[in-house]
N, C-alpha and C positions, 0 to 999 in steps of 0.2 A: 504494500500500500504506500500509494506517497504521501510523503513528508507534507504534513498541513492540511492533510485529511480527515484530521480531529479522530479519526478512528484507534487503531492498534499502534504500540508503540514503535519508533521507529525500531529497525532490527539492529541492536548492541549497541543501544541507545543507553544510559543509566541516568535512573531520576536524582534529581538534585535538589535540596531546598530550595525555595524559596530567598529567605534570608542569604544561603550561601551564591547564589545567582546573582541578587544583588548586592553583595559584597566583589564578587570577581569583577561584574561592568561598573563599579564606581556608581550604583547607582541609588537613590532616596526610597527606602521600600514602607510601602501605606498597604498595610496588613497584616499577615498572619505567618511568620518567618519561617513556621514548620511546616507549610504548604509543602506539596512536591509538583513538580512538573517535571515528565520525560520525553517530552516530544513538540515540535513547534507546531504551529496553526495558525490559519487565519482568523480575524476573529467570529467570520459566518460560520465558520465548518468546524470551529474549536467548541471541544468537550472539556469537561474534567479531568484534568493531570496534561492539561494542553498550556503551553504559554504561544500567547497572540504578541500585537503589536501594532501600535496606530502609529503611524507620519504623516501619509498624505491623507487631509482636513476631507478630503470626499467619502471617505471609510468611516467617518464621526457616529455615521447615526447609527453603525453596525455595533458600535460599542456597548450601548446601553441594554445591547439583546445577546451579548457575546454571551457563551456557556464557558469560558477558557478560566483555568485557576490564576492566571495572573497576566496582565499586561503591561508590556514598553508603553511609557507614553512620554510625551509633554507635559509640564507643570498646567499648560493651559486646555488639557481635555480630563484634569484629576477627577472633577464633578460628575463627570459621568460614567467613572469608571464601577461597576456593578461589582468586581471582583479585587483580590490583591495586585496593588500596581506598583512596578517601577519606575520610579520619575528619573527623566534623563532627559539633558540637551538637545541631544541628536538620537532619537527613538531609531530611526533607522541605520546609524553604525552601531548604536545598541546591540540590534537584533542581528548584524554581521556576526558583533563577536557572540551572541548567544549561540547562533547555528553552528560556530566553531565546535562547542563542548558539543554536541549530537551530533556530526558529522564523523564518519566511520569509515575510512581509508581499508581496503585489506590488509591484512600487516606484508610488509616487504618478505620476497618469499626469495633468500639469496641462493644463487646458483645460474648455470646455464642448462636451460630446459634441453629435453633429448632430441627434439626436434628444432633447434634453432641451430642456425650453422656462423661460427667465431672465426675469425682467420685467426693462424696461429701466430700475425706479427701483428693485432691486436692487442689491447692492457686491460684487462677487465677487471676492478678491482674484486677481491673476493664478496665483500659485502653488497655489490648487485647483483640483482634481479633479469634476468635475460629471457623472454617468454616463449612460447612455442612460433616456430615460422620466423621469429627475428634475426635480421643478418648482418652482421658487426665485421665490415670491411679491414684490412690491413691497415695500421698503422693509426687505429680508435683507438682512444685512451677515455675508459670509460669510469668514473667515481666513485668512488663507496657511495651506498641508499640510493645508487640511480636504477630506478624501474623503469627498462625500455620491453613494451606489449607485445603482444603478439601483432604479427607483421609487418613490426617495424624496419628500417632500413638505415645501418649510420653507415655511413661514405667512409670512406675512405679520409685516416688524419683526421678525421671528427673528433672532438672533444669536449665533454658530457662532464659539466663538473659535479661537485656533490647533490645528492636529491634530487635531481634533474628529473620527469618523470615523461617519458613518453607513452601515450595511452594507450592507443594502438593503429597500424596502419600510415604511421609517420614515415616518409620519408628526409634523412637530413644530407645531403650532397658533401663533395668531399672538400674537408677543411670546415666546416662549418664548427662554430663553436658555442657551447649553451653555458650560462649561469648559473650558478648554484640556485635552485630549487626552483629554476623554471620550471614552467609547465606547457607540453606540449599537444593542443587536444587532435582526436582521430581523424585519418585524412590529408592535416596539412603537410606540405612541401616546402621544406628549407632549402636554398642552394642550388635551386633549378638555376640554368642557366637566362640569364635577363635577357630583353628582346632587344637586339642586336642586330641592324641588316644596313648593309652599302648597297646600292647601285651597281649595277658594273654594268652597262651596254645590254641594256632590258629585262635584267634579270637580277634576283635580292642574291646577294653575297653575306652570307653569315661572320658576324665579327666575334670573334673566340670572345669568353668570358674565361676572364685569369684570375678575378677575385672570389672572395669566398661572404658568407656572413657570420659575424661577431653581434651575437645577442646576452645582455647582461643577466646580472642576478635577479628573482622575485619576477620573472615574465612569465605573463600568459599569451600563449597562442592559441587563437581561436581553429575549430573546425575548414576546413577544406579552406583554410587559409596559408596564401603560397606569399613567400618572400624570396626575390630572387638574387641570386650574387651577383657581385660586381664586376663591372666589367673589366678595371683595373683594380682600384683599392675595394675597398669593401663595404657591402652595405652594412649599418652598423643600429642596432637599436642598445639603447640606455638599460639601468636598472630600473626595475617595475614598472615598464611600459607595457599597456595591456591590448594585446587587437581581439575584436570579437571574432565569429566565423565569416569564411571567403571575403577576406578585407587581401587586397592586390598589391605588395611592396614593392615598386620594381628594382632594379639596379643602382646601386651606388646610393641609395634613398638613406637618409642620419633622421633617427627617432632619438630626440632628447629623453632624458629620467623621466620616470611618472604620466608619460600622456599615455593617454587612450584613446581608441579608435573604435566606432563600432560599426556594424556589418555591414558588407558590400561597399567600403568606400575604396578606390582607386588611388594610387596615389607614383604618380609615373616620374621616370630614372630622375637621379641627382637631385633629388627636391630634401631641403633639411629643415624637419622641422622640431622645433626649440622643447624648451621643459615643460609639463604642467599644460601642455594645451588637451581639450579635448574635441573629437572632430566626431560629429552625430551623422547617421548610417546612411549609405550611398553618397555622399556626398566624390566630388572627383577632383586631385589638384593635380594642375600639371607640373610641367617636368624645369628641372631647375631654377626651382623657386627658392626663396627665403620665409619662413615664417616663424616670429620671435616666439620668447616663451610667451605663458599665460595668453593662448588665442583660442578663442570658443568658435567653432565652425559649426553652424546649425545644419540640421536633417535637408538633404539633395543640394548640396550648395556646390556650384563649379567657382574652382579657383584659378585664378590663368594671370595674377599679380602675387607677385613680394608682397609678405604683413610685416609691419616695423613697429608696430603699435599695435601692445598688449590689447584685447576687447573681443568684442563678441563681432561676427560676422554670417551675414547667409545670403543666399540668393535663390533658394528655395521657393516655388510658390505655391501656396497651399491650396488644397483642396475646394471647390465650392460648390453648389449646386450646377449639374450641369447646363440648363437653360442662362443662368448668371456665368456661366465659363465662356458658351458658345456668345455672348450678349460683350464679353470685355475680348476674345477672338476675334469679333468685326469691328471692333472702336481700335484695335490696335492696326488692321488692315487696315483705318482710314487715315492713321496718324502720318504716314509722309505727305497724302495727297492734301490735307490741313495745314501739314507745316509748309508746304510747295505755294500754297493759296494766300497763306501769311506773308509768304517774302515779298508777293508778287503784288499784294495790297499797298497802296498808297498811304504814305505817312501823313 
């Protein structure tokens, strides 16, 4: 059953007080400290022995009808809380670190499975984990606690630092290099070769790719999300920079510390972008750009300019009713013949 189903507890879940919950998240607790909760919920679908959580102010009126033994909240939805609450700043990093204590990894299971095949100029440290179908090219150097899944793929000179976790079906290209306790999810592609073609007298000429990619500690890579190497130096992502699934990195592309990306955005060769930015899904920047840290890139937004100046940007247009779409479609058809009529009018 999933998690916030209010039903059966998670599986090797362990309940926890009340009081001791909110002692580990820092947080004010208004109720009964020998409560137990062992599983999370929403607050619609939460039973007893469930902890909820409110943040966003739209969930409010869910509160007052919640069955859950205790909720995250803010100081300013306390009034309506029916059950034991814990009052916190941020209800939502709250409830991050609570799903930590219920979250259940398998335990690391070290060795090299019988059916995954090691080159023997490979380094496997003994305390990883190697799954069925995985294949660890010559010259990997692979970490103590690093779990690479079944059918994964490291290149050739790969190197998988501690806790590195590939899920399964990762392919990483050779020389590519991971962080200590990245994480790699199913699907993606490190180290493909980036799109590279000349001309030559009517026909594409492929330009070899000689670099590789250098991704830092604390990353996640999202699902059938592909990053490609460089075509000279290397493309290079920061520590704890996050992409969601099928986000497109191409060649020589510099992710600063801490930004995030999330799905579907494109983001084409040599473009460097700064610390601390976040770029919302599909959105596309092109290629050889600049963009500083702290930059907010709203949902479908095309970038085709240098940002130099931290702030929020988008160019996304949203959604309307389609007779009001089709109705600003023919006002924008008449807009050069308007501005043509304007110049051509008498001052």
């Amino acid at each position: 059953m999933a998690a916030g189903s209010g039903g059966d507890p998670v599986a090797g879940s362990d309940a926890i007080s009340v009081g001791e919950l909110a002692e580990a998240l820092g947080a004010r607790l208004v109720g009964d400290p020998d409560e137990r909760v062992d599983r999370p919920a929403t607050l619609a679908t939460a039973g007893p022995g469930a902890l909820a959580f409110l943040s966003n102010p739209a969930y409010r009126p869910q509160l007052k009808e919640t069955r859950a033994t205790a909720v995250l909240l803010a100081e300013s939805a306390l009034d309506d809380c029916p059950c034991a609450a814990l009052v916190v700043d941020d209800p939502y990093l709250a409830w991050c670190m609570a799903l930590e204590r219920f979250a259940r990894e398998p335990d690391l299971d070290p060795g090299i499975h019988d059916r995954a095949h090691v080159d023997p100029e490979a380094r496997v440290d003994p305390g990883a984990e190697i799954g069925p179908m995985a294949v660890v090219e010559a010259g990997a150097r692979i970490g103590a606690g690093v779990r690479v899944g079944p059918g994964c793929v490291v290149g050739r000179d790969a190197r998988l630092e501690r806790d590195v976790r590939l899920t399964a079906n990762v392919t990483l290209g050779p020389g590519v290099q991971l962080g200590e306790r990245t994480i790699v999810h199913p699907g993606a592609v490190i180290g493909a070769d980036g799109f590279g073609l000349a001309m030559d007298q009517g026909h594409w000429r492929k330009v070899p790719q000689l670099g590789t990619v250098r991704i830092g500690a604390d990353c996640e890579i999202g699902a059938n999300t592909t990053i490609d190497r460089g075509a000279i130096d290397d493309t290079v992502l920061g520590d704890d920079v996050r992409l969601d699934n099928q986000v497109q990195v191409a060649h020589n592309v510099v992710i600063g510390d801490h930004t995030a990306i999330a799905g579907c955005v494109g983001i084409a060769g040599s473009t460097r972008i700064g610390r601390y930015c976040m770029i919302a899904g599909a959105s596309g920047i092109g290629g050889h750009l600049e963009i500083c840290d702290h930059v907010v890139i709203t949902a479908m937004s095309t970038v085709l300019d240098s940002i130099s100046e931290p702030g929020q940007y988008g160019s996304g247009i949203p959604a309307r009713p389609l007779r009001a779409w089709q109705r600003t479609l023919v006002r924008l058809g008449q807009l050069e013949r308007l501005f043509r009529s304007r110049r051509r009018a008498p001052r």
